[in-house]
N, C-alpha and C positions, 0 to 999 in steps of 0.2 A: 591686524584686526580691523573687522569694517565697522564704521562709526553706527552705535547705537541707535535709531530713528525712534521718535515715540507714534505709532500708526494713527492712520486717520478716525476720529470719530467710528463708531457703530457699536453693538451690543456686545458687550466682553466675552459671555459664554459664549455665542455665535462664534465669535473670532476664536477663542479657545478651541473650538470644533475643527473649524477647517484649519487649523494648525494640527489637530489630529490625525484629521483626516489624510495630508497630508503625508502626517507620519507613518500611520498605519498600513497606509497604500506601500511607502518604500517595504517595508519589512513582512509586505506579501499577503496583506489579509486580504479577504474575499472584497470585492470591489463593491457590493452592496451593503457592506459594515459601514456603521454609523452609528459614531461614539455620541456618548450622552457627557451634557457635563452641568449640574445642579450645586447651587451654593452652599457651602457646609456649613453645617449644623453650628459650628464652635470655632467663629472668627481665630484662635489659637492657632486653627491650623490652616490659615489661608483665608481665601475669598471663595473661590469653584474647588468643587472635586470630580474624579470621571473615576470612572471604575472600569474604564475601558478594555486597561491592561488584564485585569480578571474574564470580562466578558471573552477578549479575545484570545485568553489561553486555552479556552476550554474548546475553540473552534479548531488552533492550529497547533492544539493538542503541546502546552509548550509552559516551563513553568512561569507563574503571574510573576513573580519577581521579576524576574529576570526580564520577562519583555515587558516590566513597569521599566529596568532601570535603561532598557535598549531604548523606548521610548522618551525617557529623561533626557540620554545624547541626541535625540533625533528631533526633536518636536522642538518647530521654530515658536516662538512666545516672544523673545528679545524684544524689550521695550514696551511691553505689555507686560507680562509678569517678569516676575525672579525665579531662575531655576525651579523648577517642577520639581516637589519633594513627593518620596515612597512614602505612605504609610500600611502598615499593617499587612494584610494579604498582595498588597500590592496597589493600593489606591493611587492615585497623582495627585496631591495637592498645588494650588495656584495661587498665589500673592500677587495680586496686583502692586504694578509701580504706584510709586506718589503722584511721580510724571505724568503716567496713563491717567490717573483719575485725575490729575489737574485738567488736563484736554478735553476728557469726558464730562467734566463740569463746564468749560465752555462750550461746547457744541450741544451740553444741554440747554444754556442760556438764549442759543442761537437758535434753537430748536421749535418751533411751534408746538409741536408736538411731541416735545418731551421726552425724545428717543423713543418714543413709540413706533414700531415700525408698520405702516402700512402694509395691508394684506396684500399677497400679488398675483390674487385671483377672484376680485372681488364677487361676492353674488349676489341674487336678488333675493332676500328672505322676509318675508311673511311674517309677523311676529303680532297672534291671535293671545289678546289676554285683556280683564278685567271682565268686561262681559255682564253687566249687570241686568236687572230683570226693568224693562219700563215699568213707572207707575208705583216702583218698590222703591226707598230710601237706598242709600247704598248703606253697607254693613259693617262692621270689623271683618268678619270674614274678606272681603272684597281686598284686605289691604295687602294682603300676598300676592295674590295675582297683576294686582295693579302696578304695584313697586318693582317686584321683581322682572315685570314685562317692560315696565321703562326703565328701568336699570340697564337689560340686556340690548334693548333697542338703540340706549345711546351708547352704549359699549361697540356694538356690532357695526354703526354708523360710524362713529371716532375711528375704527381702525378700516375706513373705506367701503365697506359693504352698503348697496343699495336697500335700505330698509323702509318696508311698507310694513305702519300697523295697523292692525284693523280690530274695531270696537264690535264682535259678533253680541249685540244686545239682544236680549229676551224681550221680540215685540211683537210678537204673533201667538194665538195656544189660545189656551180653555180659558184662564182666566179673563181675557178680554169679556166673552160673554157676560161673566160678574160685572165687569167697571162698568160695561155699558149699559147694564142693568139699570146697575146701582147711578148712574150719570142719569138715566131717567126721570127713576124713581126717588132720587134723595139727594142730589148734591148739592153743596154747597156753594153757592157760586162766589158769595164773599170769601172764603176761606180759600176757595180754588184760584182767585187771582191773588192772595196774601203766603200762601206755602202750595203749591200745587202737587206735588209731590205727598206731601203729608195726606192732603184731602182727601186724593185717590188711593191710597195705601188708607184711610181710616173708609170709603165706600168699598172698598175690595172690602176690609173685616166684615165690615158690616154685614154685607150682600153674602160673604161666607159664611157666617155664622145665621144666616136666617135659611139660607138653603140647607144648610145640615138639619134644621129644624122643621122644614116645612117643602116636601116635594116640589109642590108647587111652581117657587121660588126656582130652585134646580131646574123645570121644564123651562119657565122662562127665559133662565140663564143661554139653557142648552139653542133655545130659539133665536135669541139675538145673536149668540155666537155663528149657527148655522147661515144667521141671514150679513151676516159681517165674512163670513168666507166665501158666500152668495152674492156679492158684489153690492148688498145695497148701501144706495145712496149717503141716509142716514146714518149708518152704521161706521160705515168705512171714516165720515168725516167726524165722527163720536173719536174714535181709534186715530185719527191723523193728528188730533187736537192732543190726546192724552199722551203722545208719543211724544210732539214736540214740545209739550211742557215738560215731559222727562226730559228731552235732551239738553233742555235750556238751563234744567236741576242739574243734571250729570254735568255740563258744561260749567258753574260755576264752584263744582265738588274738583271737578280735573284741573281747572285754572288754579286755583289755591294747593293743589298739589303739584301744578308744574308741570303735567303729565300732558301731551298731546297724542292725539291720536289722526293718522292719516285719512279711516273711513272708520263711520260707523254704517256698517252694511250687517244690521239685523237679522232676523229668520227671516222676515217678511221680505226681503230684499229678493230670496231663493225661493218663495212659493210658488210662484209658476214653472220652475223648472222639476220640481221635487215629481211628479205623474212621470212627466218624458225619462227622466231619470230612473226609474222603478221598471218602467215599461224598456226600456233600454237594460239592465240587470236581471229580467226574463229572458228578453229575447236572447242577450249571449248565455243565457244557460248558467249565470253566477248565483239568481235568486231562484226559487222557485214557491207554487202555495201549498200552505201549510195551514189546515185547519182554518183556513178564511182568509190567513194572511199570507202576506210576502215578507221568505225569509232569504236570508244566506246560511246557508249550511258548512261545516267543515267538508274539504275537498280531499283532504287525508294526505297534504305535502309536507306537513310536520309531524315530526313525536306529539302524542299527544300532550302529555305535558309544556307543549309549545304552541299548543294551537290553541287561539281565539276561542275558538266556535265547541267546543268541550270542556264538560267539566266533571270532576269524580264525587261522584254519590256510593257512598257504603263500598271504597274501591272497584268501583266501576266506573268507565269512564262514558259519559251519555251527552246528546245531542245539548249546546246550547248557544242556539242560531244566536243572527243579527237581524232583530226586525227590523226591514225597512216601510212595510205599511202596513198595520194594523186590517185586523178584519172588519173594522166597522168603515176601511177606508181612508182612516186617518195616519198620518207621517206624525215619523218621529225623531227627534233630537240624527238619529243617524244620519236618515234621510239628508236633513238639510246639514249636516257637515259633509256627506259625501258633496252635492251642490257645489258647496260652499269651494271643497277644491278642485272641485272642476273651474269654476269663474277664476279662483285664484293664480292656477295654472294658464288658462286660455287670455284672460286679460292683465292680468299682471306679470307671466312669463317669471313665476315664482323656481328659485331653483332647490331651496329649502322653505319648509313650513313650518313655525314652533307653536304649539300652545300651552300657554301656561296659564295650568289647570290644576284643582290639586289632588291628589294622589287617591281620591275614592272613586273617581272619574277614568282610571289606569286599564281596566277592562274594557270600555269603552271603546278608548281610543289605539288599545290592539288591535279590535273588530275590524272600525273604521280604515284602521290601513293597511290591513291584512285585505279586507273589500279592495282598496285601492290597488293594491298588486295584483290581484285577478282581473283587474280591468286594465290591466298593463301599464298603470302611470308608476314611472322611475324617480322621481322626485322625492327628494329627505322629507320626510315628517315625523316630527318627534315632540310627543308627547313632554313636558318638562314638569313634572308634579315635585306639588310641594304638600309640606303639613297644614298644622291650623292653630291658631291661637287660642291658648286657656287663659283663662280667668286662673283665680290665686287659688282654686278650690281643685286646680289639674283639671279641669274638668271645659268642654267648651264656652267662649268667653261670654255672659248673657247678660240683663241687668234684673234684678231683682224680680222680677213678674215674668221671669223666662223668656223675651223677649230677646232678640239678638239688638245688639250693642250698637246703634247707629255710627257711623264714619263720623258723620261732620260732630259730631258729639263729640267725639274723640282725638279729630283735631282741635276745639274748641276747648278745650279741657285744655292739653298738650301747651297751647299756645298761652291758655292763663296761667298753668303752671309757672311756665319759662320766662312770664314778666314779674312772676313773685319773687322767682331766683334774681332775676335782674333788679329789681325793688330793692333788695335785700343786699346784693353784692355791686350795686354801680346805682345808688341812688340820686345822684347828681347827672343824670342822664335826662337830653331832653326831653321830656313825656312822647313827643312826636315819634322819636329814634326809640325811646323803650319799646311803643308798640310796632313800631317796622322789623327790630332786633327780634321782639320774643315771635313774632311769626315767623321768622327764618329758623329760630332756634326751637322751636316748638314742634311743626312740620319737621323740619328736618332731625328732631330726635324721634319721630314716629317711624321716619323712614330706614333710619341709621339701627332700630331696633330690630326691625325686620331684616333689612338688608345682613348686617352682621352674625346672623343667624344661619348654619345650614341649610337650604331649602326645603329639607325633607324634617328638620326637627318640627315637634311642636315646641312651642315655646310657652313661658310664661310671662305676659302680659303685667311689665313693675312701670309705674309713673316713676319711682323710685332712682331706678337702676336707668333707666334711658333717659332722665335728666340731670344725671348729675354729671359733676363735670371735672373729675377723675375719674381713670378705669376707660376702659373700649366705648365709648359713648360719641356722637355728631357734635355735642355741646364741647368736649374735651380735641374734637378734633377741629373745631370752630374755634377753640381759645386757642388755638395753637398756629393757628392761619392770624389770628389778631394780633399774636405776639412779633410773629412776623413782622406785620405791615406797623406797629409801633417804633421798629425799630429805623423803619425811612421816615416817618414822621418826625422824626429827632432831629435828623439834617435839613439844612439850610436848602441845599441843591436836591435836586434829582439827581439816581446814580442812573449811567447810562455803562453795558459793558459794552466793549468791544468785541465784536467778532471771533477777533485773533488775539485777544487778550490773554495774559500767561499768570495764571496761578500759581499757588507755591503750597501745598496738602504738607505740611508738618507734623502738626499735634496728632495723635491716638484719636482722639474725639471729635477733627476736622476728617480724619480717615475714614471713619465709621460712621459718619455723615452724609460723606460724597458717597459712602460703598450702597448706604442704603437707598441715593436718589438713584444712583443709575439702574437699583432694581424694578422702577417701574416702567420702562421700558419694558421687561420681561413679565410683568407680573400681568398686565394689561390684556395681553393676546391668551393668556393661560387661562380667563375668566370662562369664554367662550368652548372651553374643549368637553367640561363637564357643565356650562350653564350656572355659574357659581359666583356670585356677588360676594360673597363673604370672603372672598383670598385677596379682595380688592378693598376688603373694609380690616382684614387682618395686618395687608401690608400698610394702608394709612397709619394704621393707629400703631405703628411698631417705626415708620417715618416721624410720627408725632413726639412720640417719646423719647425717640434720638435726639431729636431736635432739641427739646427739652433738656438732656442729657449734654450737649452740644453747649448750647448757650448758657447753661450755667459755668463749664470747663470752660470757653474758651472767649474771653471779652469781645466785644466786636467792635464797639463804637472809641471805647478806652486802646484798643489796638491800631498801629500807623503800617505805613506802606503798602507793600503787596498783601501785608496779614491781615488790612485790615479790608483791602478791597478781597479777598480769598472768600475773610470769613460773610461780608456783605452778600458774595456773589452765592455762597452755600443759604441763607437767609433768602436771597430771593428765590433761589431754585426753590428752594423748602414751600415757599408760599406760592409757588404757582403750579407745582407738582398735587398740594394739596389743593386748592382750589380747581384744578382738573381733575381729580382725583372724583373729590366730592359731587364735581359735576356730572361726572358718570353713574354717579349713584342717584340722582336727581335731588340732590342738596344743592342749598346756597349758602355761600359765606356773607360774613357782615364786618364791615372795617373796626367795631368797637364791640364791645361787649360789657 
């Protein structure tokens, strides 16, 4: 008999596969068979299961049993698991060694990357999100798009991919005409250097509610606007000034969320190209006019039920283009997304586009790349829509005078909340660190609410439920990164591992420890297939809880030898699996709580 070997480092199901694979191939399946193998449901019966043996009876016509148990004498694992057991119609269950996952907790240690595997075809991806309007506050609303676009960005970045983001702001359109108006006729120039942002968003009310009221007011509107897309002088530097004090607002709304963005290349950015563009989608015959305008019509390459450009009125199905310039001459939102991938593609050689957008904007952006296939561009773009947050009444989340729910209001809350918990639960803390702590814990239970969420749910908006600190909560997965780092505070020394260091996985509770870090390796790369932050906020908080689970079974600092360096070495993994973890979500940890 040849001496057992425990294999080198890599992802367990990966290995489990090509040891399938392997098998499968001798006992004649079709050479493009390829087995699947997912963690089962109920540690009792293993660590992985494949249901390969069933897939592949039905192929080579054969019973599953039987080619489960042909498979059982054939598929090398040795050293990696223990015999592969049948279950049921024919399943394979897999138990990892102790051995294996002792190895696999050192080469997680040695790991930077956390057995995360890099992609091995990295690409250039465009990732279009937040998007706020200049001159407007940013909103609750905003904090979907925002979070989930920087969540995905450093996910997609961590596992290699070249990511550009870009901040498509709303800074060009009709309302300009208003601000400028209103910057004329009434602004406040003390208030305008003390909240800028606020001042212009209270002369936008202003100047709209007097034009609703008095024609007038509207002509004048319509006239600064006409002479600000007419290039003049005053106007333009009216608009340059209001732009960059948004930016300097949005830039300290982004900083305090941690969120960076590569470009903010607005609408304004595409207005000169948006005419050549239109006149380019005539000439190949994609647009044509219609009643004063330019449309894109359905070209009849889909069922209707699949086409864009259609829709059913009283069961009938009827014409419902995609304007790209209005009759009076004016562009719209399409316009300059079509633009928009054009630059994308031509200067930034993007290979995917994502925008995350949320799910009322879905019709849209069918149009928009249904238009782009007709103009022959091959490039991914995908839509990524999400829901919207309610208020406790289900209903969209607003404040009392119907007004949407300002962001920074909302971090600002968040963050008083989480130094009252901390007041309460660590008052011996130095005032300095309470307020540094409750801004990490505060932010990051804003984030960790939304994130944790489906993208497509709405949700209901609890101060309650996202501070507290038991249950699926940032603050529950931040005490659990602290509890961590408490326990090297204890020792004398720094522990340093070795490389090649040799662990020894004993206990039940050291086992199901190590089984859960090495799932983040696999968990990491599956975020990106469906665009899904919450399987990464599921696995933390089910890492957390292990842990938890873990350290109360099994002593660490009162344990000596290999047991005690074993269970140290599962403690560090723990805390630096979650503090990467969390990082991907655009959380930060805090050494004390």
């Amino acid at each position: 008999m040849s001496e057992e070997k425990t294999p080198a480092p890599g992802l367990i199901p990966e290995r489990i596969r090509e040891a399938l694979r392997a098998a499968v191939a001798a006992l004649g399946a079709p050479e493009e068979f390829d087995p699947q193998v997912t963690p089962t449901a109920d540690a009792r019966f293993g660590d992985y299961q494949s249901n390969t043996a069933m897939v592949l009876a039905k192929v080579m016509k054969r019973n599953p049993r039987e080619l489960a148990a042909a498979l059982v004498g054939s598929v090398e694992v040795a050293g990696l698991c223990e015999p592969p057991e049948i279950a049921g119609p024919g399943f394979l269950n897999f138990r990892v060694t102790g051995e294996a996952y002792a190895a696999r907790l050192a080469a997680l240690l040695a790991d930077p990357r956390l057995g995360v595997p890099a992609v091995a075809e990295p690409k250039t991806i465009v990732i279009d999100f937040s998007a706020p309007n200049v001159a407007k506050p940013m909103h609750v609303g905003h904090i979907r798009s925002t979070i989930i676009g920087d969540s995905l960005a450093r996910v997609a970045r961590f596992l290699g991919h070249r990511v550009i983001t870009d901040n498509h702001i709303g800074d060009w359109g009709t309302q300009f005409g208003m601000i400028i108006h209103g910057w004329k006729s009434e602004l406040d120039a003390t208030a305008l250097e003390a909240d800028p942002i606020h001042e212009l968003l209270r002369v936008y009310k202003s100047v709209n509610a007097r034009a609703k009221a008095d024609a007038a007011v509207m002509e004048a509107c319509k006239d600064e606007l006409v002479k600000l897309q007419a290039g003049d002088a005053e106007n333009l530097a009216i608009w340059k000034r209001a732009v960059d004090l948004s930016l300097a607002g949005l830039g300290g709304m982004y900083a305090r969320l941690d969120v960076r963005f590569d470009h903010f290349n607005g609408e304004s950015f595409y207005n000169a190209r948006l005419a050549p563009l239109v006149d380019d989608l005539i000439e190949k015959g994609i647009a044509r006019e219609s009643e004063g305008a330019v449309c894109v019509f359905s070209d009849g390459s889909v069922p209707p039920e699949e086409d864009p450009f259609l829709s059913q009125r009283d069961g009938e199905w009827g014409a419902n283009p995609c304007i790209v310039r209005k009759a009076d001459g004016g562009f719209l939102y399409s316009t300059s997304d079509l633009a928009t991938i054009d630059f994308r593609l031509s200067e930034w050689k993007a290979d995917e586009i994502w925008y995350v957008v949320g799910a009322p904007q879905q019709l849209h952006f069918r149009q928009i790349f249904a238009v782009s296939r007709m103009r022959g561009i091959e490039a991914a773009m995908t839509h990524i829509p999400h829901g919207s947050i309610l208020g406790e009444d289900r209903k969209l989340m607003k404040t009392r005078s119907g007004e949407n729910v300002q962001l920074a209001d909302v971090l600002t809350e968040a963050v008083e909340r989480a130094r009252a918990v901390l007041e309460e639960k660590n008052p011996t803390l130095e005032a300095s660190e309470k307020v540094a702590i409750a801004e990490v814990v505060g932010i990051g239970a804003v984030k960790y609410a939304e994130l944790s969420q489906h993208r497509m749910t709405d949700y209901v908006f609890s101060w309650e439920k996202m501070l507290a600190l038991q249950g699926n909560t940032a603050p529950y997965l931040q005490y659990a990164y602290v509890r961590t780092r408490s326990i090297f505070r204890k020792l004398e020394d720094a522990v340093v591992f070795a490389d090649d260091e040799v662990f020894v996985i004993a206990e039940p509770a050291e086992r199901t420890m190590v089984a859960k870090l090495c799932q983040f390796g696999e968990v990491v790369p599956d975020i990106l297939n469906d665009h899904k932050p919450n399987i990464l906020t599921n696995y933390l908080y089910e890492l957390a809880t292990t842990f938890h689970s873990f350290f109360e079974a099994c002593p660490v600092l009162r344990s000596e030898g290999v047991t005690r360096r074993t269970r140290l070495a599962l403690c560090e993994a723990t805390s630096r699996v979650l503090r990467q973890g969390l990082d991907l979500l655009g959380i930060r940890v805090t050494e004390r709580m």
